[in-house]
C-alpha positions as CSV (number, residue, x, y, z in Angstrom):
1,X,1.5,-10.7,27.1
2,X,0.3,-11.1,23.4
3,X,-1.9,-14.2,23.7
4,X,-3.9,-12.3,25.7
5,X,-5.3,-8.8,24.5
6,X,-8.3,-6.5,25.4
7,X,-11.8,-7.7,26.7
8,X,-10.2,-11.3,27.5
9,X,-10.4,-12.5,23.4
10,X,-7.8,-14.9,22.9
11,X,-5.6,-15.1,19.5
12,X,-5.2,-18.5,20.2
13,X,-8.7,-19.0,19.3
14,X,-8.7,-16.5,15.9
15,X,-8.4,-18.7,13.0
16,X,-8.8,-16.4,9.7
17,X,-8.2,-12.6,9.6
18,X,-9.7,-11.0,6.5
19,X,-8.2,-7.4,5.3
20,X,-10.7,-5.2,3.1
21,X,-9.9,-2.0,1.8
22,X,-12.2,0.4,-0.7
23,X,-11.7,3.4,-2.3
24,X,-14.4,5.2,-4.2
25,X,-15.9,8.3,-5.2
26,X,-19.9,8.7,-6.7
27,X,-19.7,7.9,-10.2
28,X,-22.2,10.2,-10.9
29,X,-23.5,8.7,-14.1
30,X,-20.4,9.3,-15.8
31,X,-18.4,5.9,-17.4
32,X,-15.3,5.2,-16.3
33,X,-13.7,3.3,-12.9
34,X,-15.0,4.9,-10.0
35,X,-13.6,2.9,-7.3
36,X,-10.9,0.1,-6.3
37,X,-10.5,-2.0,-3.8
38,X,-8.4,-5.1,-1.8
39,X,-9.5,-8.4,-0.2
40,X,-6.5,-9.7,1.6
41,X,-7.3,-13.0,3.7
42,X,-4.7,-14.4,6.4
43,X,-5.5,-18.0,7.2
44,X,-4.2,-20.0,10.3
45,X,-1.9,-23.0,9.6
46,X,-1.8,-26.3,11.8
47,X,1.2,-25.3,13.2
48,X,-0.7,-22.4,15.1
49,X,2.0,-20.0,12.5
50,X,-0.3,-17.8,9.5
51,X,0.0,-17.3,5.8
52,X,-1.8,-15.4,3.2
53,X,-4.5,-17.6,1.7
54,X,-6.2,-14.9,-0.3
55,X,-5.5,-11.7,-2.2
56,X,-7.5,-10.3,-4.8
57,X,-7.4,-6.5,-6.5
58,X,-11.2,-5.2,-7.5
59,X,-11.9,-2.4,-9.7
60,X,-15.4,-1.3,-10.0
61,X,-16.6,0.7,-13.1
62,X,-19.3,1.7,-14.7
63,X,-20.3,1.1,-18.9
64,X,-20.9,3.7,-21.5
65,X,-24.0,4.5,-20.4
66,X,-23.1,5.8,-16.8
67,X,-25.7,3.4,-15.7
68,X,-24.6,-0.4,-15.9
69,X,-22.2,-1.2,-13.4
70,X,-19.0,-4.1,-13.3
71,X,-16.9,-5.1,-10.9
72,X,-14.0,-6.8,-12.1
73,X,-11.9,-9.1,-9.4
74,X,-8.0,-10.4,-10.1
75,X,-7.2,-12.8,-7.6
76,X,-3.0,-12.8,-7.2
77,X,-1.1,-16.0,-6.8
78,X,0.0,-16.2,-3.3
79,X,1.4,-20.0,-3.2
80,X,4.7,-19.2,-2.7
81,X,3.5,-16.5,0.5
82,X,5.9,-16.8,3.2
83,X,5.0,-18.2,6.8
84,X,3.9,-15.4,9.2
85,X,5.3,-16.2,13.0
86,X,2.5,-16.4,15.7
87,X,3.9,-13.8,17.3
88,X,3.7,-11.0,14.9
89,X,0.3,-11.9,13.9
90,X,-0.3,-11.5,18.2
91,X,1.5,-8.6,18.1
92,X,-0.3,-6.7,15.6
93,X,-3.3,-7.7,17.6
94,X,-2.9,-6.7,20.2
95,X,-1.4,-2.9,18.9
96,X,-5.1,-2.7,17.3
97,X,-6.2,-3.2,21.0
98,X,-4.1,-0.9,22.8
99,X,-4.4,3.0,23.5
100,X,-1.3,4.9,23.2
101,X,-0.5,8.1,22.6
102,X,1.9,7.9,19.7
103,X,0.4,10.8,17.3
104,X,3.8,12.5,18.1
105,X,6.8,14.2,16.8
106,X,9.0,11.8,18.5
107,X,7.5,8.5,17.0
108,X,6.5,9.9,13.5
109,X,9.0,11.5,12.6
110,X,12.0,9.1,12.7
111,X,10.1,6.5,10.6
112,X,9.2,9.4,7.8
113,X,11.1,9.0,5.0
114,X,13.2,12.2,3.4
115,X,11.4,14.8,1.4
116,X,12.3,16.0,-1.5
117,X,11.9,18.6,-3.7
118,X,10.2,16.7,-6.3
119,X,7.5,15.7,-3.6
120,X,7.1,19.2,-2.8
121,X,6.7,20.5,-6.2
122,X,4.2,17.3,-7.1
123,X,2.1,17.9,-4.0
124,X,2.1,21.7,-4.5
125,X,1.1,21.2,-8.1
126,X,-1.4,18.7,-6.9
127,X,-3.9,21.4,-4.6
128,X,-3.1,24.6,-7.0
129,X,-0.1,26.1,-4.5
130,X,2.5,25.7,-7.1
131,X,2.7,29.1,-7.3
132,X,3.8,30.2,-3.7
133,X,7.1,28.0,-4.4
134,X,7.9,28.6,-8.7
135,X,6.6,31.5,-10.3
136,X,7.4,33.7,-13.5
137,X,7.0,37.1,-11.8
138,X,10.0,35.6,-9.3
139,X,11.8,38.4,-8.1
140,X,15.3,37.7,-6.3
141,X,13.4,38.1,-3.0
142,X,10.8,35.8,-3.8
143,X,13.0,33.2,-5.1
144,X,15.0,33.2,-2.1
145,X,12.1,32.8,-0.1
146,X,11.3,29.5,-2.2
147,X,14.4,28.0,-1.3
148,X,14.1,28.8,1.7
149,X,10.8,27.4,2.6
150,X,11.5,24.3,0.7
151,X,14.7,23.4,3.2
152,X,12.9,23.7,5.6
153,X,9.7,21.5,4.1
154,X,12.6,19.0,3.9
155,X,13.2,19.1,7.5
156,X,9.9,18.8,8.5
157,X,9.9,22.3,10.0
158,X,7.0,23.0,12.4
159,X,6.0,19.3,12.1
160,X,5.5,19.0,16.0
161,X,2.4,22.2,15.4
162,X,1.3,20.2,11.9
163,X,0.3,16.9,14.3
164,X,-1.4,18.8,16.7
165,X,-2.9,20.5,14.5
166,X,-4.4,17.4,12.4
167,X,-4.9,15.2,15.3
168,X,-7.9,13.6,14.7
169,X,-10.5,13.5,17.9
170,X,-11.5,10.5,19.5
171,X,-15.3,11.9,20.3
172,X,-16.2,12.7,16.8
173,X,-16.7,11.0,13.7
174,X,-16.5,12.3,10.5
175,X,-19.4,11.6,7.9
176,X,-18.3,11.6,4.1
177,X,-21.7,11.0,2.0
178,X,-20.3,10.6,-1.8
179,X,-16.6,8.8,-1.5
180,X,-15.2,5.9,0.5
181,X,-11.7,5.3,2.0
182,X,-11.4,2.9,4.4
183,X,-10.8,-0.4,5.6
184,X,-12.2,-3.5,7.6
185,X,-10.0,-5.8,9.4
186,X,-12.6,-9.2,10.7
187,X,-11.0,-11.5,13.3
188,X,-12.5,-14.3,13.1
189,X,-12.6,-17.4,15.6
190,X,-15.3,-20.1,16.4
191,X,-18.0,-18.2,17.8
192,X,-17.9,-15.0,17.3
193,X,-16.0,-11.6,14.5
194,X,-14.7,-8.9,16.0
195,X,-14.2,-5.8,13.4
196,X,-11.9,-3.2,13.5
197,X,-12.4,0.2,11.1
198,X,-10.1,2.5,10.2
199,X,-11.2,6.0,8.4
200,X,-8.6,7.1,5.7
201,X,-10.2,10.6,5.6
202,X,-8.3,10.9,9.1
203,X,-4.8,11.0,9.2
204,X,-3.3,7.7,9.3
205,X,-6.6,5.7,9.4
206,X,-7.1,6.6,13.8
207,X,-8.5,6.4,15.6
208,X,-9.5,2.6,15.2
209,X,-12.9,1.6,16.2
210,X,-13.9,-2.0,17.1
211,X,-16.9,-3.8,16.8
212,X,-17.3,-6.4,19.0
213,X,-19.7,-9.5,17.4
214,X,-20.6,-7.3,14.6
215,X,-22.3,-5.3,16.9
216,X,-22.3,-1.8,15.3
217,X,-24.6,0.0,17.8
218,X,-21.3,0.0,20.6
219,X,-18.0,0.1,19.8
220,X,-14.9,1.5,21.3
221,X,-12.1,3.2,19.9
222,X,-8.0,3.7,20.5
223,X,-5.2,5.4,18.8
224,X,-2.3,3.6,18.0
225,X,-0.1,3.9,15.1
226,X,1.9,0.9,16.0
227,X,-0.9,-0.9,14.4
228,X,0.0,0.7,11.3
229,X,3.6,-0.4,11.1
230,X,3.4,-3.8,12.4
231,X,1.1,-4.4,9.3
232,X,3.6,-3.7,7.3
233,X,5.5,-6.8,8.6
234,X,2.4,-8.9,7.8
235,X,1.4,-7.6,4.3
236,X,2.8,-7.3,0.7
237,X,4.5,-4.8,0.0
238,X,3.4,-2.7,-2.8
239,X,-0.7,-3.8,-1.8
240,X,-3.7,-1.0,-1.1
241,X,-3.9,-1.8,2.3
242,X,0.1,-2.0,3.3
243,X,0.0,1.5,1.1
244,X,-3.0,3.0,3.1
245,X,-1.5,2.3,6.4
246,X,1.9,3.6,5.7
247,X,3.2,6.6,8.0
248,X,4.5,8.3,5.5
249,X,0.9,9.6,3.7
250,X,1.4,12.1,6.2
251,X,3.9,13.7,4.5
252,X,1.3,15.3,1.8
253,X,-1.0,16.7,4.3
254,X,2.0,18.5,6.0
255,X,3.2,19.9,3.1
256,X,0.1,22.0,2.4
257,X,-0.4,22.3,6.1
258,X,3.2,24.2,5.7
259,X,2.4,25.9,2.4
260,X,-0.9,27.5,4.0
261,X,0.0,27.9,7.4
262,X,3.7,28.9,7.3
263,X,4.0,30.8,4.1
């Protein structure tokens, strides 16, 4: 039943959701952009349906100095957003509500996209492992080792032991003190917010944790990466938040799982 979800709150009642994503690092002193962000605001219409009232890009920086900051905001025109049905806005609700164990083979990996051996090569490149895969002191041996562990990096060899392996824990949190990734979705109705976090330093932004009233001294917390893909019905494509919550981020964390673990 999607007009009902957990602890009895009704979507009938919600009557503006507002998306914020940030990523950001200490800027240390140093000038320069140290952290960007997305405001993305769904509003209800009077025919009970949604649409995107709001979206705006912010890019925070600081001056020459290292010591005077700015935060620069571009608000995108949205007036020609498409309607979004009742029902997926319910739908998506109610996945942000709902426990299930989906941090599996069998639902990842038929929604991953192929890899190629470009990605591999830019991802390798990316954490210093180029040179397990390309090399000049190659021999034939080692080169057909290469090839060999890139098709199978291509089928997503071992990828069943990669998600146990990173499956995040739903007792602990992780504390990150000098960068940011994450992202705060409000529901908000007439008398009360309820807030949802998810932690990009996690695979996948799970578990999600909800706050209840704002109350940050209790929350609760499920995994569901149903969640993540039924946003991408609701949001632009191309946006932060629609490229936070994508499955497919997993695909860098498994290649150097792979490069490390398997080779």
């Amino acid at each position: 039943m999607y007009g009902q979800f957990a602890l009895g709150q009704s979507t009938d009642s919600i009557y503006k959701i507002i998306l914020r994503y940030g990523k950001s690092h200490n800027s240390w002193g140093n000038p320069g952009i140290y952290g960007r962000g997305e405001e993305i605001v769904i509003s209800k219409k009077s025919n009970g349906s949604f649409i995107i009232s709001r979206h705006i890009l912010i890019t925070a920086s600081a001056g020459n100095d290292g010591k005077t900051f700015h935060k620069d905001t571009i608000l995108i025109n949205r007036q020609a957003s498409e309607t979004i049905s009742k029902e997926k806005i319910n739908y998506w609700l109610t996945q942000l509500n709902t426990n299930e164990e989906n941090f599996t083979l069998s639902y990842i990996k038929p929604q991953l996209k192929k890899l190629t051996k470009n990605e591999i090569f830019k991802v390798a490149k990316k954490y210093n492992e180029l040179w397990m895969l390309d090399d000049t002191d190659f021999d034939k041996e080692d080169k057909a080792n290469s090839k060999k562990a890139i098709k199978k990096m291509k089928r997503y060899y071992g990828l069943d032991s990669f998600l146990i392996y990173k499956r995040p824990t739903i007792e602990d949190d992780r504390v990150v003190t000098d960068n940011y990734n994450g992202l705060i979705i409000s529901t908000i109705n007439n008398s009360d917010t309820t807030e949802y976090r998810c932690q990009f330093f996690e695979p996948l932004g799970q578990p999600i944790i909800r706050y209840n009233n704002r109350n940050y001294t209790k929350s609760s917390k499920v995994f569901n990466l149903k969640a993540n893909v039924s946003a991408h019905t609701l949001l632009p494509k191309g946006s932060m938040i629609s490229k936070a919550l994508d499955l497919n981020n997993i695909k860098e964390d498994y290649i150097i799982w792979y490069l490390k673990m398997r080779m």
